[in-house]
C-alpha positions in Angstrom: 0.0 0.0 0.0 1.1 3.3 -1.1 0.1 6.6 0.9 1.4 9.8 -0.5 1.2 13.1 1.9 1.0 16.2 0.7 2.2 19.0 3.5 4.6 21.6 4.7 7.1 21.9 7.0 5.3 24.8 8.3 2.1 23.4 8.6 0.7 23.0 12.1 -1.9 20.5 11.0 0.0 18.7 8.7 2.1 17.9 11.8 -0.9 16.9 13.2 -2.6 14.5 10.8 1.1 12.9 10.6 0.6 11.9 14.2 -2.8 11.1 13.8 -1.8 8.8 10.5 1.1 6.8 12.7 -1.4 6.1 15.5 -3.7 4.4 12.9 -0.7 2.6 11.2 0.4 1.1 14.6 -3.0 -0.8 15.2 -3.2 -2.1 11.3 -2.1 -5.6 10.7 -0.5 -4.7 7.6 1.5 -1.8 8.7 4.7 -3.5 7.3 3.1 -3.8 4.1 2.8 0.2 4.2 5.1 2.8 1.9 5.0 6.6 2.9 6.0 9.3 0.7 5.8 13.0 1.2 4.9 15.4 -1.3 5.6 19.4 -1.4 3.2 22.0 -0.8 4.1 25.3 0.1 1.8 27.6 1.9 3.3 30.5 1.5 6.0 30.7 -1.7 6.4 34.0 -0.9 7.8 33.6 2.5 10.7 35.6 2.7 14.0 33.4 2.9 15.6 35.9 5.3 13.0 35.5 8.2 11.9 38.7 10.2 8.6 38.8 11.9 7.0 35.6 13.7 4.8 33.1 12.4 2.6 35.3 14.8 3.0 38.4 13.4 2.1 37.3 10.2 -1.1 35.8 10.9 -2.2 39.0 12.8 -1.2 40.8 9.4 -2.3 38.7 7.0 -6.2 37.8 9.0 -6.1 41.9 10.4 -6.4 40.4 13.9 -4.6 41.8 16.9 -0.9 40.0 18.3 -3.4 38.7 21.2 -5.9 37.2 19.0 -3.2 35.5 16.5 -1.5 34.4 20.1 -5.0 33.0 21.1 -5.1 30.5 17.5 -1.9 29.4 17.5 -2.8 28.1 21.4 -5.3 25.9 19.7 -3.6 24.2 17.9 -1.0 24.1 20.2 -3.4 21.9 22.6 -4.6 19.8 20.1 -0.6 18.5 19.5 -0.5 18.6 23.3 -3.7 16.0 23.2 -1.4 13.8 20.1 2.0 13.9 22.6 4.1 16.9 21.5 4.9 20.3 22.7 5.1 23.0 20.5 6.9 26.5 21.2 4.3 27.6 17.9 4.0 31.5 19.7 7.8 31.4 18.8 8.6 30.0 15.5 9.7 32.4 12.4 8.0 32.8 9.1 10.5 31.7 6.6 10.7 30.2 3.3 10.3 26.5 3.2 11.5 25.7 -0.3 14.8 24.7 0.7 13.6 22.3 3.3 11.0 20.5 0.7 14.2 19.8 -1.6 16.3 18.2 1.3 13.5 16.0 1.1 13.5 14.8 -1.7 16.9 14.5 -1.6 15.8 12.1 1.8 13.7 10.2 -0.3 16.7 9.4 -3.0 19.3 8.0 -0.4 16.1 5.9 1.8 15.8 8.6 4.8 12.9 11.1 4.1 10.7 9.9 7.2 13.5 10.4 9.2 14.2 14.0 8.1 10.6 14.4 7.6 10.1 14.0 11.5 13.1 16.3 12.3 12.4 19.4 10.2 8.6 19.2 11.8 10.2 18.9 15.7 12.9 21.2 14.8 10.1 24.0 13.5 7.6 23.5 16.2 9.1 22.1 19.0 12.6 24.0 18.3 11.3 27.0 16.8 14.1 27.0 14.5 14.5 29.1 11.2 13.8 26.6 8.5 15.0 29.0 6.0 19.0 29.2 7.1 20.9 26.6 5.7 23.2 25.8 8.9 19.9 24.9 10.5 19.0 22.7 7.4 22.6 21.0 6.7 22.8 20.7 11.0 19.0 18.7 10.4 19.8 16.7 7.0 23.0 15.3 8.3 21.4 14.5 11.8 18.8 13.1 9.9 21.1 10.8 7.8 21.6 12.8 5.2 25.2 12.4 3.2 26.8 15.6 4.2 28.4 16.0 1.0 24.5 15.8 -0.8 23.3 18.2 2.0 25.6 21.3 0.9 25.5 20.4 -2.9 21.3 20.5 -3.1 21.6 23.5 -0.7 24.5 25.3 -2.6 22.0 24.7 -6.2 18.5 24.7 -7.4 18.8 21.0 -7.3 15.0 19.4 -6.5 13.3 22.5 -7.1 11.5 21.1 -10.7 10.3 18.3 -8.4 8.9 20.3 -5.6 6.8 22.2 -8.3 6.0 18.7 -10.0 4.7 17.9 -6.3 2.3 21.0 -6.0 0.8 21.1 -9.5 -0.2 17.3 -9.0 -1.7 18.3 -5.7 -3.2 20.8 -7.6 -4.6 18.3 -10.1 -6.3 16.3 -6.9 -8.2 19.3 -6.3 -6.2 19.9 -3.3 -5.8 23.7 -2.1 -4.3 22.7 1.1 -2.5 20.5 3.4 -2.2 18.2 4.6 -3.9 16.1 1.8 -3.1 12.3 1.5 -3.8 10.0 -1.3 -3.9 6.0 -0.5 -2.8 4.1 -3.9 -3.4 6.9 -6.1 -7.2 5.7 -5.4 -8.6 7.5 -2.2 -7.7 11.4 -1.1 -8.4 12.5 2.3 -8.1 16.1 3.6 -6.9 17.5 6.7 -6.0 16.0 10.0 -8.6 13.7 10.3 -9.2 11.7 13.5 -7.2 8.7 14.2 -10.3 6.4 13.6 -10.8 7.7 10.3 -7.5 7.0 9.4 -7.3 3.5 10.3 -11.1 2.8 8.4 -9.6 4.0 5.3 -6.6 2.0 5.8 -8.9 -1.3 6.0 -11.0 -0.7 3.0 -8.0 -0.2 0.9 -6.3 -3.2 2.5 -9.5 -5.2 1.8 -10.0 -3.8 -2.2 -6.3 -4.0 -3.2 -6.4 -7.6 -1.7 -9.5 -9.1 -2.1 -10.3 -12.1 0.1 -11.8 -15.1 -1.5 -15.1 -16.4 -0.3 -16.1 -20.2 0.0 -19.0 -21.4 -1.1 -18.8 -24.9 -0.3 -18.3 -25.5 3.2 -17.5 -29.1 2.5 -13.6 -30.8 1.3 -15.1 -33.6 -0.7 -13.1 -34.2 -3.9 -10.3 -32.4 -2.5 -6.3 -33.4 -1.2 -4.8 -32.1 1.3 -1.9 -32.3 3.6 -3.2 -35.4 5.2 -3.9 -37.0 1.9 -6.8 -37.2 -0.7 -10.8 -37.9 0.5 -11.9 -41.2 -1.0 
């Protein structure tokens, strides 16, 4: 099975749904059986790569809300992580460009590590409050993440990735899907949003159940048939 996500590194809710996707995974039978890849989406392309104001200060700007009132959404959310394990410093994390970041993932997926680095850009913006535009902060992540060093400073140092992070977005785009997170099981089924845990784990069972169909009997009887034990006479 093959679950695509859709999200950004600055994304409180695609944090969120990941969370809320792992708790489902971990009570499915067929978890093993389960590939994750994550997809680019930028929020905000525009974000400046120099960061100056808040996440905060931003979202008073941009909604034409007060410091107190942005403060008081960003607490929301902050609980709701709280309620899936994590804490969050949100009230102090930077707006900043995430392009960068998106690349060094796919870089992750080419070498086998992008869940790893996946999970460590997230913590490092929301628990770390960390600028996930400066490339120290990036190369420090990537190589902690598993990343060859070497790779790390040659995407960074280029425009290496970025075609694929634009490939990611139109084809999001071509889902119908204006935000994130957005997840796709088998290119079949899209779901939008962090959706509850339960949720999760019933779409994991009917696409379990349609991609491997299970054969019914009709005859509850072996006659005519061998077995282990030999054949019925």
């Amino acid at each position: 099975m093959l679950i695509e996500i859709w999200s950004d590194i600055a994304c409180p809710w695609c944090y969120i749904g990941k969370r809320r996707l792992e708790a489902a995974l971990a009570d499915f039978d067929h978890r093993d059986d389960v590939d994750i890849v994550y997809r680019s989406f930028q929020l905000d392309p525009t974000a400046p790569t120099v960061a100056t104001e808040t996440t905060q200060a931003m979202l008073a700007e941009r909604y034409g809300v007060s410091r107190a009132e942005a403060a008081q959404m960003q607490a929301r959310v902050t609980e709701l992580a709280a309620a899936e394990g994590m804490t969050w410093r949100h009230d102090e994390t930077v707006h900043a460009n995430t392009l960068d970041a998106h690349r060094l993932l796919h870089l992750a997926k080419e070498v086998g590590r992008q869940t790893e680095l996946k999970e460590a850009l997230l913590d490092a913006n929301f628990a770390g409050a960390r600028n996930m535009a400066d490339h120290d902060v990036l190369r420090e992540i990537a190589v902690g993440a598993g990343l060859p060093a070497e790779r790390v400073d040659a995407v960074l140092a280029s425009e290496e990735f970025a075609a694929d992070v634009r490939a990611d977005v139109d084809q999001a785009r071509a889902y119908g899907a204006n935000g994130v997170p957005f997840f796709v099981v088998d290119q079949k089924y899209g779901v939008s949003g962090a959706q509850p845990t339960e949720l999760f784990g019933q779409l994991l069972d009917r696409a379990w159940r349609e991609s491997h169909p299970a054969v019914e009997l009709v005859a509850g009887e072996a006659d005519g048939a061998c077995g282990p034990d030999g054949c019925a006479i």
